[in-house]
C-alpha positions in Angstrom: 93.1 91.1 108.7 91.7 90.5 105.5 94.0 91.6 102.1 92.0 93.4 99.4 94.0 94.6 96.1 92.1 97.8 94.8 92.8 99.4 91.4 91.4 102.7 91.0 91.3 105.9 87.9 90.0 109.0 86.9 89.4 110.7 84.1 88.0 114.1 82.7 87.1 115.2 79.6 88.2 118.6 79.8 89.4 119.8 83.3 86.9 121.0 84.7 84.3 118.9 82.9 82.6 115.7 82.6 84.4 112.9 84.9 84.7 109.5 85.4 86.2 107.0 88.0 86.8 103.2 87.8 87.6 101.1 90.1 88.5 97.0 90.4 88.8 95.5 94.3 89.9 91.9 94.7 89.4 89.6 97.4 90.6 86.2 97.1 88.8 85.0 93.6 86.1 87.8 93.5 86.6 90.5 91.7 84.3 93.5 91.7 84.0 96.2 89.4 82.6 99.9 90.0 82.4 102.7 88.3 80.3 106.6 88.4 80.9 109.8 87.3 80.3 113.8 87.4 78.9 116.0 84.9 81.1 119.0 85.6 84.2 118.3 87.5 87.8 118.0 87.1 90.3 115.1 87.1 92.0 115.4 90.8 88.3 115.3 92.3 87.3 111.7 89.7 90.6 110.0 90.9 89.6 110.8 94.9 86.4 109.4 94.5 87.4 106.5 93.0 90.2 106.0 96.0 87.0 106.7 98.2 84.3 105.0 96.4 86.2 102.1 96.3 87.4 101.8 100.3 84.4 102.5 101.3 82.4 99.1 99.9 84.8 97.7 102.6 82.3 96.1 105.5 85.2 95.5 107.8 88.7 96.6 108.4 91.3 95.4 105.5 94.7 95.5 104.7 94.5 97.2 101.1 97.2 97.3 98.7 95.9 100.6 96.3 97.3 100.8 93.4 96.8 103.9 91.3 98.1 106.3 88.4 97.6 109.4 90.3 100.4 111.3 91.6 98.1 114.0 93.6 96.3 110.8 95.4 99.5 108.5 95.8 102.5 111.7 97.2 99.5 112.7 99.4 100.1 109.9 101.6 103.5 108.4 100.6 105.1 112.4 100.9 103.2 112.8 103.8 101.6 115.9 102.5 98.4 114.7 104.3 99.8 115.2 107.6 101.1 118.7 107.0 97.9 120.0 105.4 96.0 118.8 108.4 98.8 120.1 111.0 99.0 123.5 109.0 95.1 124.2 109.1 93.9 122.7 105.5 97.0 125.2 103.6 99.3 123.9 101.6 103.0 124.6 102.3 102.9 128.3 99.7 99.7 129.0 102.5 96.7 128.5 99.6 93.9 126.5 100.9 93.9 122.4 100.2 91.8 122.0 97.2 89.6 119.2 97.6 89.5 119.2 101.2 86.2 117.2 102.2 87.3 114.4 99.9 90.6 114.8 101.5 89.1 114.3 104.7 86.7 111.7 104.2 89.6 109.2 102.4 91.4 110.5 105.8 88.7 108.6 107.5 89.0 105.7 105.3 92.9 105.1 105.6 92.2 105.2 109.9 89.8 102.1 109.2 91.8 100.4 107.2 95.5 100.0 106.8 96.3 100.9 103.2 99.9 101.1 101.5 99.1 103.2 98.2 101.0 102.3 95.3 102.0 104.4 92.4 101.6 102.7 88.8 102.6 103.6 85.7 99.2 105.5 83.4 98.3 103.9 79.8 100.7 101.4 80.5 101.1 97.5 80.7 99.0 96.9 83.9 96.0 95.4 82.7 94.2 96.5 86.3 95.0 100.5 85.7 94.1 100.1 82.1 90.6 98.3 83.3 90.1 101.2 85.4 90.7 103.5 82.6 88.5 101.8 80.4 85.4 102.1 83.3 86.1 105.8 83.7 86.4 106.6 80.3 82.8 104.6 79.8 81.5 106.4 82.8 81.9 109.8 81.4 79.8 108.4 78.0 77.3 107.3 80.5 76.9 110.7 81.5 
């Protein structure tokens, strides 16, 4: 199985408001940028779709190494609060519904395809990768 090393970020101006997401996947020695964004969304939703976005460019099963700043997208998995939302209906353990839940769903989808180990990294830090990513959603919103 091919390794792939995926950065990924959101960003919002204002939450709910205009979005961004960046993304950087590496194979080998190719790198490939991506970045798009939303004119009225919120930050949680930008930093999904850039999880998403990014997986999904994939043409074959990979083991991925994410890497990203988010805390939502990262504990989803690593807590296992993914499995319980799904087991419990969509609700969240205080009953509300799962915010989010299509996106939810379709990086579900994703992560049975291909065998990812997310990786939580430090925001507006040292790691060049997250700060790229940043940088592309930041740009993404301007783009707008």
């Amino acid at each position: 199985m091919e390794e792939v090393i995926i950065y990924t970020d959101g960003a919002c101006s204002g939450n709910p408001g205009p979005g961004g997401w960046g993304a950087i996947l590496m194979h080998k020695n190719n790198k490939k940028e991506i970045a798009g964004g939303n004119k009225n969304t919120t930050n949680n939703i930008m930093e999904l779709t850039a999880v998403i976005e990014a997986l999904k460019l994939l043409k074959y099963p990979c083991k991925v190494k994410l890497y990203s700043d988010s805390a939502y997208v990262v504990n989803a998995f690593i807590q296992n609060w993914i499995y319980n939302w799904q087991k419990n209906n969509w609700k969240t353990s205080d009953k509300k519904d799962v915010k989010n839940k299509e996106l939810w769903q379709e990086l579900i989808k994703l992560t049975n395809t291909h065998d990812v180990t997310f990786i939580k990294v430090k925001g507006h830090a040292d790691n060049e990768y997250n700060n790229r990513c940043d940088e592309l959603a930041r740009k993404a919103i301007l783009d707008l």
